[in-house]
C-alpha positions in Angstrom: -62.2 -10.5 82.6 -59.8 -10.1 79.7 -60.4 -10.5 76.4 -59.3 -13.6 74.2 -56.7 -13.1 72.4 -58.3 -13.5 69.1 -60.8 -10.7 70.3 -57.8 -8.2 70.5 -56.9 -6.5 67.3 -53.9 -7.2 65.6 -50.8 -4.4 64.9 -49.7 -4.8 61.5 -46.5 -2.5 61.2 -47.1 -2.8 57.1 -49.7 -0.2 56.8 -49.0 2.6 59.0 -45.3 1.9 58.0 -46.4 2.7 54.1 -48.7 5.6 55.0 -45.9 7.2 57.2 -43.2 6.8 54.0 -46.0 8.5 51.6 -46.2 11.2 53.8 -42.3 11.8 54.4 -42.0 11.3 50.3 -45.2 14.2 49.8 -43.5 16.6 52.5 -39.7 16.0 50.8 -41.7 16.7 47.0 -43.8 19.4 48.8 -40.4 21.4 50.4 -39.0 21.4 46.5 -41.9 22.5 45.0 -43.8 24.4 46.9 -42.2 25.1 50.1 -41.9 24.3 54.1 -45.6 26.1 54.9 -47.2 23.1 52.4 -45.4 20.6 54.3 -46.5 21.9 57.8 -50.1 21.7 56.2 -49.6 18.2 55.0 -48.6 17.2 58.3 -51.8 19.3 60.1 -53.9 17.4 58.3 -52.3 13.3 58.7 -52.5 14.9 62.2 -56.4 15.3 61.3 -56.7 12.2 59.9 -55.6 10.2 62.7 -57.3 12.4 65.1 -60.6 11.6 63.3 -60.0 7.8 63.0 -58.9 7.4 66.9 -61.9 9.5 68.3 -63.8 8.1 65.9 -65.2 11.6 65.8 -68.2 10.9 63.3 -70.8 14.0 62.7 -72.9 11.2 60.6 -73.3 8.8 63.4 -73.2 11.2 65.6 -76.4 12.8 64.2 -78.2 9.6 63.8 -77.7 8.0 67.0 -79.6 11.4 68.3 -82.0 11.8 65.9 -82.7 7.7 66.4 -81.7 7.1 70.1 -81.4 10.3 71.7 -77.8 9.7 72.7 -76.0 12.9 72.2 -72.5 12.5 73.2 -71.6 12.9 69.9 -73.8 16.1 69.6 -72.0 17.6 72.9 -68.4 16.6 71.6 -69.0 19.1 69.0 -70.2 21.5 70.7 -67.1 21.7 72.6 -64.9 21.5 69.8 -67.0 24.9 68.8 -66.5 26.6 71.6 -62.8 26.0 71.7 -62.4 27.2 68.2 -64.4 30.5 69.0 -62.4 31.2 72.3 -59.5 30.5 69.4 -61.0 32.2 65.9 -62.6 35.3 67.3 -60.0 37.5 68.4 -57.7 36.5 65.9 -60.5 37.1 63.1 -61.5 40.6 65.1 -57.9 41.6 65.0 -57.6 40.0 61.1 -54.2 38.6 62.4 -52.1 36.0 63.6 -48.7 35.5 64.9 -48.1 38.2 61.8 -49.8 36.1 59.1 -53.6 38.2 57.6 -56.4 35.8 58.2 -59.9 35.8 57.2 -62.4 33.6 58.4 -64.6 31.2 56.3 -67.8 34.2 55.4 -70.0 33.5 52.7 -74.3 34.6 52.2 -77.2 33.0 53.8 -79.7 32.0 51.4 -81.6 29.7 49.5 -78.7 27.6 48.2 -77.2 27.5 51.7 -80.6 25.7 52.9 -81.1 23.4 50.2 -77.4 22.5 49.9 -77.4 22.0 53.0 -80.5 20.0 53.3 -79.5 17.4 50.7 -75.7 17.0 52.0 -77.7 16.1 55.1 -79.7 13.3 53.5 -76.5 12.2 51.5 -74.9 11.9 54.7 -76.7 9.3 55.8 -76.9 7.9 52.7 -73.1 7.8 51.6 -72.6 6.6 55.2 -70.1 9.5 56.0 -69.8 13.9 55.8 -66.8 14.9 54.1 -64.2 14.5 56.9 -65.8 10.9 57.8 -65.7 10.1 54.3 -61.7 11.2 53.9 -60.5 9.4 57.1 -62.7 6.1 56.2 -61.2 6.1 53.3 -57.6 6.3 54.3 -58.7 3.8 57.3 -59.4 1.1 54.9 -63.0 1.4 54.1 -63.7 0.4 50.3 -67.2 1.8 50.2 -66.0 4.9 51.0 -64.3 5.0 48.3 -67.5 4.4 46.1 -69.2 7.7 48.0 -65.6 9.5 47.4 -65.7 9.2 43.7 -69.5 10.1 43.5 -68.8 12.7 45.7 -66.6 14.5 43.6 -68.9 13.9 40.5 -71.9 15.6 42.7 -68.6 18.7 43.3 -68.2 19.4 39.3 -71.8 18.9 38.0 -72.9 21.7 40.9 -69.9 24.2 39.7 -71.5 24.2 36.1 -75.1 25.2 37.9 -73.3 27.0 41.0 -73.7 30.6 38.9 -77.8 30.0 38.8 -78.0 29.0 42.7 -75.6 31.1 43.7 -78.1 34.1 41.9 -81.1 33.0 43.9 -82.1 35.3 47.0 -79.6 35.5 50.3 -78.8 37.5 52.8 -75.0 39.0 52.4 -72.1 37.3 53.9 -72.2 38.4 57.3 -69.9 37.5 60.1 -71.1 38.2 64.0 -67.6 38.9 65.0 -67.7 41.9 62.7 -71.3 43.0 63.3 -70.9 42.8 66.7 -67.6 42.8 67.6 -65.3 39.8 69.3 -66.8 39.5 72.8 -70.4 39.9 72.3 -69.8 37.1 69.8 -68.0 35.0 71.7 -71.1 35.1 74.5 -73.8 34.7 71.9 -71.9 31.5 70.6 -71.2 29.8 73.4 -74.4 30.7 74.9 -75.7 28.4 72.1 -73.5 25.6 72.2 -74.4 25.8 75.9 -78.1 25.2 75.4 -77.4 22.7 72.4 -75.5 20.9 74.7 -78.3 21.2 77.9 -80.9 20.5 75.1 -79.0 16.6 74.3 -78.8 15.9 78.1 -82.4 16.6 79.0 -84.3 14.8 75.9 -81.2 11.5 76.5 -82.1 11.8 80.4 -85.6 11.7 79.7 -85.4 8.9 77.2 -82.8 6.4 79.1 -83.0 7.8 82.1 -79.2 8.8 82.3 -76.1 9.6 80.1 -74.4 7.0 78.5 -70.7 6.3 79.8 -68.0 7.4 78.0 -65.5 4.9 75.8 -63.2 2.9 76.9 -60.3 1.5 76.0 -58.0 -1.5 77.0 -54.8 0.7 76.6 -53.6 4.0 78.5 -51.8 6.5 78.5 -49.8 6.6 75.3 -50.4 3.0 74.5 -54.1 4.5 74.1 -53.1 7.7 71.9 -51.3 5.6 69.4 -54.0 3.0 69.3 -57.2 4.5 70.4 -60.1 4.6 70.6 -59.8 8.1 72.3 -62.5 10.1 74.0 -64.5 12.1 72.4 -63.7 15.4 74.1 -59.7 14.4 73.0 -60.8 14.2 69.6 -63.0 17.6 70.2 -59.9 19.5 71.5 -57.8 18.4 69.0 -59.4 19.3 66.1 -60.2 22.8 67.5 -56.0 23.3 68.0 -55.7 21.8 64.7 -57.9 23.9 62.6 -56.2 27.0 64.6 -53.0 25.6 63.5 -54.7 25.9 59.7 -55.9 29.1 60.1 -52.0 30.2 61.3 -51.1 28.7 58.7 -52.9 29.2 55.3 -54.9 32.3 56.6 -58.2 30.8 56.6 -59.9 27.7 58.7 -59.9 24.2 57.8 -62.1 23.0 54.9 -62.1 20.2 52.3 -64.4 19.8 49.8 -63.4 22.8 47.5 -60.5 20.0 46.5 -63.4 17.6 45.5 -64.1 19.9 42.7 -61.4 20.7 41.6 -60.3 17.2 41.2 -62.9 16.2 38.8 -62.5 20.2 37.3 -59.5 19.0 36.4 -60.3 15.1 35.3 -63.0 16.6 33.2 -61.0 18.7 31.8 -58.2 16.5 30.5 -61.0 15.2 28.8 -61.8 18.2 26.7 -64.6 19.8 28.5 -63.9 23.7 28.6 -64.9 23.7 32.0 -62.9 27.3 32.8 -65.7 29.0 30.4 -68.1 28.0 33.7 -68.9 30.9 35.3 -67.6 28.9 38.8 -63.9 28.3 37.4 -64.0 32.1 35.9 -64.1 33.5 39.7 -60.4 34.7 40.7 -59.4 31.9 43.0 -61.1 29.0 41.3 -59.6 29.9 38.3 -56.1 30.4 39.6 -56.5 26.9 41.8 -58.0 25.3 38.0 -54.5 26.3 36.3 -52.5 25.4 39.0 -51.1 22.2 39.7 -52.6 20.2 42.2 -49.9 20.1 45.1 -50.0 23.9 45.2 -53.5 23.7 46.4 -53.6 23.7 50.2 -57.3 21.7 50.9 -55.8 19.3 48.6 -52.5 18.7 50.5 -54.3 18.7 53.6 -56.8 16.0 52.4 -54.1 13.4 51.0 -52.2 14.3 54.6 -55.9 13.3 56.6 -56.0 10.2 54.5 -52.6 9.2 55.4 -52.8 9.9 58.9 -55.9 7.5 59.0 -54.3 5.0 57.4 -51.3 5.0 60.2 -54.4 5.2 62.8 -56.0 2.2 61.4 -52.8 0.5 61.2 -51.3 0.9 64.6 -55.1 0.1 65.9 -55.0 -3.5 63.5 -58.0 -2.5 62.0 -56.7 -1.5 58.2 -58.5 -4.6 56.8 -60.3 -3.7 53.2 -62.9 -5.6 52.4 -64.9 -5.9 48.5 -67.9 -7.7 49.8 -70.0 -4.6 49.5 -74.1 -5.2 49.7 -75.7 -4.0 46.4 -77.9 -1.6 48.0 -75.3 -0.5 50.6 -73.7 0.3 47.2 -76.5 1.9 45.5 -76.7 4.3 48.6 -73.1 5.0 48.4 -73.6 6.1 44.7 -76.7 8.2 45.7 -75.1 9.5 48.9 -72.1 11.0 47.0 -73.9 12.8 44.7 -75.7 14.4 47.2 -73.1 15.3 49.8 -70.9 16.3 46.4 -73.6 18.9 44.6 -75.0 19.6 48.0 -71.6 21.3 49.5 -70.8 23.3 46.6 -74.4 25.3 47.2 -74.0 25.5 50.7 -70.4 26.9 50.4 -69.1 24.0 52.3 -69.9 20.5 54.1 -70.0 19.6 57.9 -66.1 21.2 57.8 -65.8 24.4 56.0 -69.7 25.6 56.7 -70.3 24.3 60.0 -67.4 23.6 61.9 -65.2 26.6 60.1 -67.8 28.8 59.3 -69.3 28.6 62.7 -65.8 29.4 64.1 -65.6 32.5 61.7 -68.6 33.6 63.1 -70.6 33.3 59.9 -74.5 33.1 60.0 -74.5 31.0 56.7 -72.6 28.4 59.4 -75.6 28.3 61.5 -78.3 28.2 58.7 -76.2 25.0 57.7 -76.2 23.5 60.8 -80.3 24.0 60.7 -80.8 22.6 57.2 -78.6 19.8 57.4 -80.0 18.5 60.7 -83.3 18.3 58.8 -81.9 16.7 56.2 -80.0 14.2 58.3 -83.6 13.6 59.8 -84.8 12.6 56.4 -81.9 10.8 55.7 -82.0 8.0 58.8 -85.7 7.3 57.7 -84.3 6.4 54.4 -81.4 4.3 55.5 -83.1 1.2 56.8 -84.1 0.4 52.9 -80.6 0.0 51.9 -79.0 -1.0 55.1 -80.8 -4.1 56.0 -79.1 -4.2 59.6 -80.7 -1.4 60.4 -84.4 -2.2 59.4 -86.6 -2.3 62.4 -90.2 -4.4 62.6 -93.2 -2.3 62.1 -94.8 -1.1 65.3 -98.5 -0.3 65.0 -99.8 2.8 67.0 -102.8 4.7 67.7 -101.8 8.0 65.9 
């Protein structure tokens, strides 16, 4: 049966058409000022962007829907997306080069501020209604509560870097990566050996509860009809962002991350405002407080998030979904507030958010990427028990049992 024709989304050529002359005006100001490896960057990540908004590639919902449901598509998608970067990331990282260019992968301790960083970005994830990459490409896709959890976000990023010295003293294990403990391809086994029985884990306990997997998307367009409008499947967006944060590492030397600009955003807004924020022990270490006096398009996580914004907007436009609305429920609002300040302090203790620590510290073969993935699981269980008292679509009747 086809759809109506009112049920079809409408292509408005207004909004992807802006978006796309932002991004050629950023790369033609990026090519003067900085120079042609910024630009490539800036185009990596709108590439990001849209790839997040067509897949839909959520590690919020994803997360939910398997900690509430048992559905774990979204759970399997990423493990795929994993094991495609490893394959990628560890020789490149064993060898510390690639294509001539010295990488590094994204290494940092194990300890207590990973776990309750971690714990609480978790929660605020359900909360604010997005991680950091959902939060970036809602944003560009025309979500305007989004951009309520963005700004608290960023507030949660400075208020940690002026406590980051005292968690940051608290006791860890060293930065270790496996790839260099162990060598590339014992690593590469132990890893995907995981993923592996992540994935076998999310098919047996959605099997047992449903009784089989659910089917995949599906979309009314094909071929590239379908890539330019979505929604894509999963495993497109999964392979994609794995070639796209190798394309980052190529390119800047290390993986993909993004919430390092977060602080130094409101570092710098703070700042203006006469807070001697570089006496912080956080903006005195070398490469904050080089990125602090610096401006702003010299920063590559920065470039790359304006470029994943962008690219969601064109996504959202080409899809006829770009449609801001205001009418934002008080506490839908309230949680955004909360959620940002959590997913903002949270991912400055942990060294990094669903991107840098777990999907790019997990590719650098970094333990602190795994302890992540652990802590913030737990909090993201916390987190969907919490939700139903601010999102009243999701409150459930109370059902009385024996235990």
């Amino acid at each position: 049966m086809s759809l109506p024709l009112s049920a079809t989304p409408e292509r408005k050529f207004g909004t992807p058409l802006i978006a796309f002359v932002l991004l050629v005006i950023g790369a033609l100001f990026l090519q003067s000022a900085v120079g042609g490896k910024q630009v490539l960057l800036l185009i990596v990540g709108a590439a990001l962007g849209l790839t997040l908004y067509h897949a839909a590639f959520g590690f919020t919902s994803a997360w939910r829907v398997f900690i509430n449901e048992r559905r774990g598509a979204g759970l399997r998608a990423q493990m795929v997306m994993l094991a495609i970067a490893v394959v990628l990331f560890f020789p490149a990282l064993g060898a510390g080069t690639l294509f001539g260019t010295p990488v590094t992968g994204l290494v940092a301790p194990a300890g207590v501020s990973v776990v309750f960083g971690a714990f609480i970005f978790g929660i605020g994830m359900q909360m604010g209604g997005g991680c950091a990459s959902g939060t970036l490409f809602t944003v560009g896709g025309g979500n305007a509560r989004m951009l309520v959890t963005l700004l608290f976000f960023i507030v949660g990023s400075v208020v940690a870097t002026h406590h980051a010295d005292w968690w940051f003293s608290l006791p860890s294990f060293p930065a270790t990566s496996i790839v260099k403990t162990f060598g590339v391809i014992p690593a590469l086994i132990m890893s995907l050996a995981l993923f592996a029985v992540i994935a076998l884990v999310t098919i047996t306990l959605e099997k047992r509860r449903h009784g089989e997997l659910e089917p995949a998307v599906t979309s009314e367009h094909v071929g590239l009809r379908r890539f330019l409008r979505g929604p894509w499947p999963l495993v497109w967006g999964a392979v994609a962002l794995a070639l796209l944060n190798y394309a980052t590492l190529a390119l800047a030397g290390r993986p993909w991350g993004i919430t390092s600009a977060f602080a130094l955003w409101g570092a710098k807004v703070v700042s203006s405002l006469g807070v001697d924020v570089g006496s912080w022990v956080f903006w005195q270490m070398p490469a904050n407080a080089k990125a602090l006096a610096a401006p702003v398009w010299e920063d590559i996580t920065t470039v790359m998030d304006i470029g994943i914004m962008l690219g969601a907007a064109v996504a959202a436009g080409l899809a006829g979904r770009f449609s801001p609305s205001l009418k934002i429920p008080t506490r839908s609002l309230v949680a955004a507030v909360i959620g940002g300040l959590l997913l903002g302090y949270g991912s400055r203790l942990a060294y990094g958010c669903n991107i840098g620590a777990y999907f790019s510290g997990i590719a650098s073969g970094s333990l602190h990427g795994w302890l992540w993935l652990i802590a913030a699981f737990a909090g993201n269980a916390v987190g969907v028990r919490i939700r139903p008292f601010f999102f009243e679509g999701e409150r459930r009747p109370v059902v009385l049992s024996g235990c």
